[in-house]
N, C-alpha and C positions, 0 to 999 in steps of 0.2 A: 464221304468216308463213313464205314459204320465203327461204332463205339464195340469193343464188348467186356465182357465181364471179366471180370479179375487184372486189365489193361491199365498201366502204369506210365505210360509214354503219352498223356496228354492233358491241356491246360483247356480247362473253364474259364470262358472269358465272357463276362458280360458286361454290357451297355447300359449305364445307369440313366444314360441320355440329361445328366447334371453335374455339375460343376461340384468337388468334393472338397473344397479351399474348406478347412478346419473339420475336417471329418478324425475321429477317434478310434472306433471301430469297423472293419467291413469284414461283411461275414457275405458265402454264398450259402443259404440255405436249400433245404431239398428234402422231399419227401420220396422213398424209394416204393418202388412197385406191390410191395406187401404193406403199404402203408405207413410203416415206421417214420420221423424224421429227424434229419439231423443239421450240422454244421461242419461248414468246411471255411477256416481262417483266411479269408481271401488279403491280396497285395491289391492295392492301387497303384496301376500301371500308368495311366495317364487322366492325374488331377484336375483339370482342367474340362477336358470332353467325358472325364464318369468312367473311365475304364478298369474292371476289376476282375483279377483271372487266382486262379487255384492250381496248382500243379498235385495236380495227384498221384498218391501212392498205391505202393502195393496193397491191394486188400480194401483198398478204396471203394469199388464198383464192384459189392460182391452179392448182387442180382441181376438176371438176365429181366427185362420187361421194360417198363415206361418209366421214369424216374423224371420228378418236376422241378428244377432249380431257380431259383429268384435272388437279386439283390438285398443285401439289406446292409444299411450306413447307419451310421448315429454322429453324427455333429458335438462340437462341443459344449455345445449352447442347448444340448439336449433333445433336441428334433432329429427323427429319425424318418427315414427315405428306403421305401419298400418296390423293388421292382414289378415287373410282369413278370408272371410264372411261364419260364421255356419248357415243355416237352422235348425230352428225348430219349430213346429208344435205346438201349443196352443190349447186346444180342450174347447169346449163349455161346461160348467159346466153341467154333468148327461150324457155325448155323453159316448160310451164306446167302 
């Protein structure tokens, strides 16, 4: 399935591959294709196996090119858990 820009109908879901029992904040960070980065307020979907997804908005995904997203946790105890950065591809609205 391809991603594209300006697309509002889908969930970031990543694999913390850790168990998130006393976690405080989860964010899915990401750097977009001109460089810039940001934050995206992620849900913990399943505490247990690390699952954390974004549901994104309108206005969200507003570059076509490669954009890098990663985990990041912070515990209450202060320790924080940074994932692997995923590539993916954003394509230009009508490219096919």
């Amino acid at each position: 399935m391809k991603i594209f820009k300006w697309q509002s109908s889908l969930r970031i879901t990543l694999n913390t591959f850790c168990n998130l029992v006393g976690f405080i904040k989860a964010e899915i960070r990401f750097n977009k294709p001109n460089g810039t980065s940001g934050v995206f307020t992620a849900i913990v979907g399943d505490i247990e196996n690390g699952h954390i997804s974004y549901e994104c908005k309108e206005g969200d995904l507003d570059m076509s090119g490669w954009w890098a997203f990663w985990a990041y946790v912070v515990f209450e105890d202060g320790r924080a858990a940074v994932g692997q950065t995923v590539k993916v591809y954003v394509w230009k609205q009508g490219s096919g």
